[in-house]
Short mmCIF file of the C-alpha atoms (twelve columns), coordinates in Angstrom:
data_MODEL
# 
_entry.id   MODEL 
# 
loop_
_atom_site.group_PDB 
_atom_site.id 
_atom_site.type_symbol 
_atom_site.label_atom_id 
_atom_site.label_alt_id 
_atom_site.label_comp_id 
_atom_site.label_asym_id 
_atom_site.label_seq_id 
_atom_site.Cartn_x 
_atom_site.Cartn_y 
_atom_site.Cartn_z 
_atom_site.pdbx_PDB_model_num 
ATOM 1  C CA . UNK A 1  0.000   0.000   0.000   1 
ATOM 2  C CA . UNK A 2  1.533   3.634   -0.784  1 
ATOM 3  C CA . UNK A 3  2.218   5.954   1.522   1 
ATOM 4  C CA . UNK A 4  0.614   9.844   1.311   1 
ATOM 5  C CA . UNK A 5  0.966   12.893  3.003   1 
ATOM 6  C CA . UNK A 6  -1.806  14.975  4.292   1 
ATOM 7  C CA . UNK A 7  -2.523  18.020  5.073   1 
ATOM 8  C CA . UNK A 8  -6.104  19.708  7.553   1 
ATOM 9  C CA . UNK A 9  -8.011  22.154  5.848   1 
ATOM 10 C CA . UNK A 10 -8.791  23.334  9.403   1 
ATOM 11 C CA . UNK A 11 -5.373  23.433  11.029  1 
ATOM 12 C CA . UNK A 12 -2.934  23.030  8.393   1 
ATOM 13 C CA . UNK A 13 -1.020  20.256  10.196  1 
ATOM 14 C CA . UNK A 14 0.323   17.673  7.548   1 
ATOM 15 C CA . UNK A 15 1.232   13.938  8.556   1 
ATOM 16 C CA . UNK A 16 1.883   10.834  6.333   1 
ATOM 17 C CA . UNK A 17 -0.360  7.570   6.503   1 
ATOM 18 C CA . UNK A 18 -0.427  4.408   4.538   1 
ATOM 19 C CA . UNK A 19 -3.599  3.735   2.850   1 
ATOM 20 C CA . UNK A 20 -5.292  1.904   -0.165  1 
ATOM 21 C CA . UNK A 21 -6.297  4.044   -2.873  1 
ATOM 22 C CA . UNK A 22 -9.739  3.293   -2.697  1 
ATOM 23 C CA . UNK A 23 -9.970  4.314   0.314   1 
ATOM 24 C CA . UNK A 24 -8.733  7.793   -0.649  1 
ATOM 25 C CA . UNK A 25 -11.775 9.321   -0.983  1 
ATOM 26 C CA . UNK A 26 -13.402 8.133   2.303   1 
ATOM 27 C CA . UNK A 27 -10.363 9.075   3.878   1 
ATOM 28 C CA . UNK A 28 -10.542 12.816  2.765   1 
ATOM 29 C CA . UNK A 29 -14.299 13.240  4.029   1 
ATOM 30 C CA . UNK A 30 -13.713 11.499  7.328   1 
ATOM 31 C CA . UNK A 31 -10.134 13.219  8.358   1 
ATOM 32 C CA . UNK A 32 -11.470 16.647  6.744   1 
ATOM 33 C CA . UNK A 33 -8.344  17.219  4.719   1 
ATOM 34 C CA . UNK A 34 -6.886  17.156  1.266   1 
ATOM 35 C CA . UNK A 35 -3.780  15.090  0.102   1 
ATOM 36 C CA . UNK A 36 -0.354  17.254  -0.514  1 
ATOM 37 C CA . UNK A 37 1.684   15.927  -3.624  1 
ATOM 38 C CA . UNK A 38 5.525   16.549  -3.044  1 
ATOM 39 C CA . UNK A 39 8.237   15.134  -4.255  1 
ATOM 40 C CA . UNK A 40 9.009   10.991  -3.809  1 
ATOM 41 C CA . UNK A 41 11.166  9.327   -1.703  1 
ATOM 42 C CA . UNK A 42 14.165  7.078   -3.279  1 
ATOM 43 C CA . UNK A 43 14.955  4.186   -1.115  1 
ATOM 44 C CA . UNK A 44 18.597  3.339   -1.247  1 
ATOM 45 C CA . UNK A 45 20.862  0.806   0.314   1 
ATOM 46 C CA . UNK A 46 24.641  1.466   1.888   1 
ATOM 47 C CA . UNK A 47 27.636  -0.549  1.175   1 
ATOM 48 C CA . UNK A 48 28.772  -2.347  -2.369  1 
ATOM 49 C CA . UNK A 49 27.124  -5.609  -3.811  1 
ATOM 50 C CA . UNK A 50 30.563  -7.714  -2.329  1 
ATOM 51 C CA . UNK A 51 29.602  -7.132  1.029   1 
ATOM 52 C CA . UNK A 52 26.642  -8.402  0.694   1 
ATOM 53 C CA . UNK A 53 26.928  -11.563 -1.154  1 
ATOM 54 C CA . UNK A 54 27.451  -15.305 0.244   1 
ATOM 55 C CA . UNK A 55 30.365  -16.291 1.323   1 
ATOM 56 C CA . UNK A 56 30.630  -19.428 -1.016  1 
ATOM 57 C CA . UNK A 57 30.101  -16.574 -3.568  1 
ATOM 58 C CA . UNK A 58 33.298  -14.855 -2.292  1 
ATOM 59 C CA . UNK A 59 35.388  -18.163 -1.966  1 
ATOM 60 C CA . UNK A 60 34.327  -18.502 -5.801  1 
ATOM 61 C CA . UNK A 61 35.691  -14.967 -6.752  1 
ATOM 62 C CA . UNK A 62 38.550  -15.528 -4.969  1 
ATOM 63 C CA . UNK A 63 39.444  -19.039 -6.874  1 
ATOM 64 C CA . UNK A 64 38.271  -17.212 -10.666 1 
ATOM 65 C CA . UNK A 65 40.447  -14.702 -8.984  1 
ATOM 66 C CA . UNK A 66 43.943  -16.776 -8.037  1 
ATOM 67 C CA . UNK A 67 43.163  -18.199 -11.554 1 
ATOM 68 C CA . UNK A 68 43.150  -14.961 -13.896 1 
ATOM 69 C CA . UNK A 69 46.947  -14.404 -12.895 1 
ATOM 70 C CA . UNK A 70 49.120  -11.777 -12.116 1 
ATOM 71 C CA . UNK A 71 47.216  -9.328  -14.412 1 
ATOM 72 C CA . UNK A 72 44.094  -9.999  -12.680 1 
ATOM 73 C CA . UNK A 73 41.721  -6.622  -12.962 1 
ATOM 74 C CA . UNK A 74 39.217  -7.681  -10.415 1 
ATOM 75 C CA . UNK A 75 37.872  -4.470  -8.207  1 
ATOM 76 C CA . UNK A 76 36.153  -3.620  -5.615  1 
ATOM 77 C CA . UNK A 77 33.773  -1.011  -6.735  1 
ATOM 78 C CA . UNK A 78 34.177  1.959   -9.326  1 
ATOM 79 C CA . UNK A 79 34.750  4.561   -6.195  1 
ATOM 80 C CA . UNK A 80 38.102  3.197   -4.504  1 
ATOM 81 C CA . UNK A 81 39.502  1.049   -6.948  1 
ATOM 82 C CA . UNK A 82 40.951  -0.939  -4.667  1 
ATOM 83 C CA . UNK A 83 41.746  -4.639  -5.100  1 
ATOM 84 C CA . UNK A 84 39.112  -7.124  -3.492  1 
ATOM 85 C CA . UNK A 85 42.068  -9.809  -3.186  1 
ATOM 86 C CA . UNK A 86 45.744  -9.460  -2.220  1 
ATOM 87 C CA . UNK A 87 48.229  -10.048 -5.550  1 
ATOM 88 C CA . UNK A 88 49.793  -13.726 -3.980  1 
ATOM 89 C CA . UNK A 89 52.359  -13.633 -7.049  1 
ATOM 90 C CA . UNK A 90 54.929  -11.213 -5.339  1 
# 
C-alpha cells in the first residue's frame, strides 16, 4: 500500500499515513483534509554488492580470482579502486 501525506483544511497540520487508494476518498471526508503531492522518496541501500553476497560466492571470486593471474583486474567497486584480493604472485 503507498504511503501519502496529508494536510487539515482546518489546522494546516500535515502527517503521512499508509492507505489503499480506494480508500482515498473516504479518507478525505472522514479526516477533513486534502492530500499534498511533493516530491518521492528514493529508497537506497549502503555498502557495495561484495559485502553483501554469500560467502561461497566470495570463496568462488577468490578461486576465478587466483586463476586470472598476475594481471588480474578484479575491483572492488568503481569509487576506490581498490583490489578485493591481495596479488599472492609477489
Amino acid at each position: 500500500m503507498p504511503t501519502y501525506t496529508f494536510k487539515s483544511n482546518k489546522t494546516g497540520k500535515e502527517w503521512d499515513d499508509t492507505i489503499r487508494i480506494a480508500e482515498l476518498d473516504a479518507y478525505y471526508i472522514k479526516h477533513d483534509c486534502e492530500q499534498v503531492i511533493g516530491i518521492t522518496t528514493t529508497l537506497s541501500t549502503v555498502g557495495d554488492v561484495h559485502s553483501k553476497t554469500t560467502h561461497e560466492f566470495q570463496d568462488r571470486m577468490k578461486d576465478i580470482h587466483k586463476a586470472a593471474g598476475r594481471k588480474s583486474q578484479m575491483f572492488k567497486g568503481p569509487k576506490d579502486r581498490n583490489m578485493i584480493y591481495h596479488n599472492t604472485d609477489k
